[in-house]
C-alpha positions as CSV (number, residue, x, y, z in Angstrom):
1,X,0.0,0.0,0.0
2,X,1.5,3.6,-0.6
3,X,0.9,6.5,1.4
4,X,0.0,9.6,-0.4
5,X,2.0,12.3,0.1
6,X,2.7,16.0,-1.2
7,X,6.1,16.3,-2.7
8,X,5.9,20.4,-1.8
9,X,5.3,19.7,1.6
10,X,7.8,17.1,2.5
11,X,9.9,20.1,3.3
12,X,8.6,19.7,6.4
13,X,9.9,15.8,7.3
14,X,13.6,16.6,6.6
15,X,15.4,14.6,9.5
16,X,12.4,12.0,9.0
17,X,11.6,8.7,8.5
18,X,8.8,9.3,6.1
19,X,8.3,5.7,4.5
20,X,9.0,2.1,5.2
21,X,8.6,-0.3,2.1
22,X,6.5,-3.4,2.1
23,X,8.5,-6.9,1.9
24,X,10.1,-8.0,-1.1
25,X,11.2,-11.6,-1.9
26,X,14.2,-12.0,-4.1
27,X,14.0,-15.5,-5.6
28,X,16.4,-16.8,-8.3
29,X,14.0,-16.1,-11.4
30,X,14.5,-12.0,-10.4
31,X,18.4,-13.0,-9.5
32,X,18.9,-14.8,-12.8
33,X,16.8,-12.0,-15.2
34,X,18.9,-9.5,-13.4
35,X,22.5,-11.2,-14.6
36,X,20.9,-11.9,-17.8
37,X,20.1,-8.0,-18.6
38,X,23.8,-6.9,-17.0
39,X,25.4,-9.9,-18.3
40,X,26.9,-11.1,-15.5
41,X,26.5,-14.6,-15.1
42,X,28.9,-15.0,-12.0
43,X,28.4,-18.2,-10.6
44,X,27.9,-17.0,-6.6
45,X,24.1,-15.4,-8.6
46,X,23.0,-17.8,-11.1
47,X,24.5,-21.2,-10.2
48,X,22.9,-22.7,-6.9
49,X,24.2,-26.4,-7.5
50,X,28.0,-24.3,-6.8
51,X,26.7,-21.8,-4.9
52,X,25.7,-24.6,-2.0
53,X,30.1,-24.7,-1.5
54,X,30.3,-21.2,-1.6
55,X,30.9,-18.9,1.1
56,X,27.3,-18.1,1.7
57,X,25.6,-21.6,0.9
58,X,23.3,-20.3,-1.2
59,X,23.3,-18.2,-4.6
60,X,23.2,-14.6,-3.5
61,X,21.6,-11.6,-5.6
62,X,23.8,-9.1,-6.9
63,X,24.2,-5.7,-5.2
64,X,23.7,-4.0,-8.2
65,X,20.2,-5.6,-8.3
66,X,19.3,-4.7,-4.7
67,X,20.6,-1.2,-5.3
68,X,18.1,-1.5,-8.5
69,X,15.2,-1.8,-6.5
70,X,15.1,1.9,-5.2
71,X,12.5,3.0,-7.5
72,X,10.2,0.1,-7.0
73,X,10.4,0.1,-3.2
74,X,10.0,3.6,-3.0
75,X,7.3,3.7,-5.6
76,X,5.4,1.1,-3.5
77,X,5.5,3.1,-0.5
78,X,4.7,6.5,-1.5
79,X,2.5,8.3,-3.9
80,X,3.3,11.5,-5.0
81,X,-0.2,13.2,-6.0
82,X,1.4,16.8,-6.7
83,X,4.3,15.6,-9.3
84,X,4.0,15.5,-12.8
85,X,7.4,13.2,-13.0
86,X,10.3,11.5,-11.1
87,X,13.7,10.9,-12.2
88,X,16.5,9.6,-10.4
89,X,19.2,12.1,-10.3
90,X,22.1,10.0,-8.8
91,X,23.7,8.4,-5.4
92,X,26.3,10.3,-3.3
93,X,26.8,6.7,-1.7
94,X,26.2,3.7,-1.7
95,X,27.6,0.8,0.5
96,X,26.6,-2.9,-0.1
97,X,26.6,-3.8,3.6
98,X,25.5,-8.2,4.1
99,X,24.4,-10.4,0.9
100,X,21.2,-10.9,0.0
101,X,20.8,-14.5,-0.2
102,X,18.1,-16.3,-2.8
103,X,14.6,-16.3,-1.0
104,X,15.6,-13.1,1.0
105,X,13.0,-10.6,1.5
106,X,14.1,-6.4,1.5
107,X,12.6,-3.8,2.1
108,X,13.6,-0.1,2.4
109,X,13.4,2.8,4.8
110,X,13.5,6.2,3.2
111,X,14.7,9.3,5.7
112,X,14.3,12.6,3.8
113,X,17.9,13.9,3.9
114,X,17.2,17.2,2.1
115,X,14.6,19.0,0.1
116,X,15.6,22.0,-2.4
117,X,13.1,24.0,-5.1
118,X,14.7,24.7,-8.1
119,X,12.3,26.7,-10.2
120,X,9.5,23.6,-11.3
121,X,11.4,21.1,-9.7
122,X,12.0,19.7,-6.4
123,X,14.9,18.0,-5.7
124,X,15.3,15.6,-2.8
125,X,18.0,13.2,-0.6
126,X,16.9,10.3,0.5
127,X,19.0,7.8,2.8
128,X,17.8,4.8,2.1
129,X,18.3,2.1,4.2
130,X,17.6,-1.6,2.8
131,X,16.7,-4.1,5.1
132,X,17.1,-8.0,5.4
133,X,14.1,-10.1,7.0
134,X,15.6,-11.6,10.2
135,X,19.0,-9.6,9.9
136,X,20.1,-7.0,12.0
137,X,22.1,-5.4,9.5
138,X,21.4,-3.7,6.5
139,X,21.8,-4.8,3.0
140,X,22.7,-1.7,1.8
141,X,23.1,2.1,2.5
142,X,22.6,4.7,0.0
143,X,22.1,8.9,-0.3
144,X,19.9,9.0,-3.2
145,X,19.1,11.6,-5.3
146,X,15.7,12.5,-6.6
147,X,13.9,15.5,-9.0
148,X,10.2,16.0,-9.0
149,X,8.5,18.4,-11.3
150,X,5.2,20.0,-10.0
């Protein structure tokens, strides 16, 4: 479910957690259409039968792929009802902090870092923090980047 919210008036929230994610799964089909359109068949992703002597035991999912998923987690949580269009501007930073193993579920938690109006556009930082099911720490960090017309 997303939350609607008012792009102009998430000046407001900055310091905030404004938005958790719902829960994800990453399954090997996702893992495996990922390394197909990056081509990167490394085996630790797309070979489980290998994978099961590897250092997690399990096929992990690229952290490109979990980095990926910004715009679809944060599209699921929030609706922005005063926008005419997003784009993603960029990262500042970006850490891949634990591997996401194959049947993992993720979510993210979006903390408005900064909001700026530049003439018809707003321009936002979000850390993002991506979460593991059951895991205490994060997947992945990240200071992303973010322009809103209204």
């Amino acid at each position: 479910m997303t939350d609607a919210l008012s792009v102009t008036q998430l000046r407001s929230r900055v310091g905030e957690e404004v938005g958790v994610s719902p829960w994800l799964e990453i399954d090997q089909a996702r893992i495996d259409r990922f390394a197909e359109a990056i081509d990167d068949p490394q085996w630790i992703h797309v070979d489980p039968a290998r994978a099961k002597s590897g250092p997690f035991g399990t096929t992990i999912a690229h952290g490109f792929l979990t980095l990926s998923l910004l715009s679809h987690l944060i599209e699921s949580t929030f609706a922005f009802d005063d926008r005419k269009m997003g784009v993603n501007y960029g990262l500042n930073k970006v850490r891949f902090t634990a591997p996401v193993p194959v049947g993992s579920r993720v979510r993210a938690r979006f903390v408005l870092g900064s909001w700026e109006r530049k003439d018809d556009m707003i321009q936002t930082v979000w850390n993002v923090t991506i979460e593991r099911e059951g895991s205490d720490k994060p997947v992945l960090v990240a200071e992303w980047i973010g322009r809103s017309y209204v």
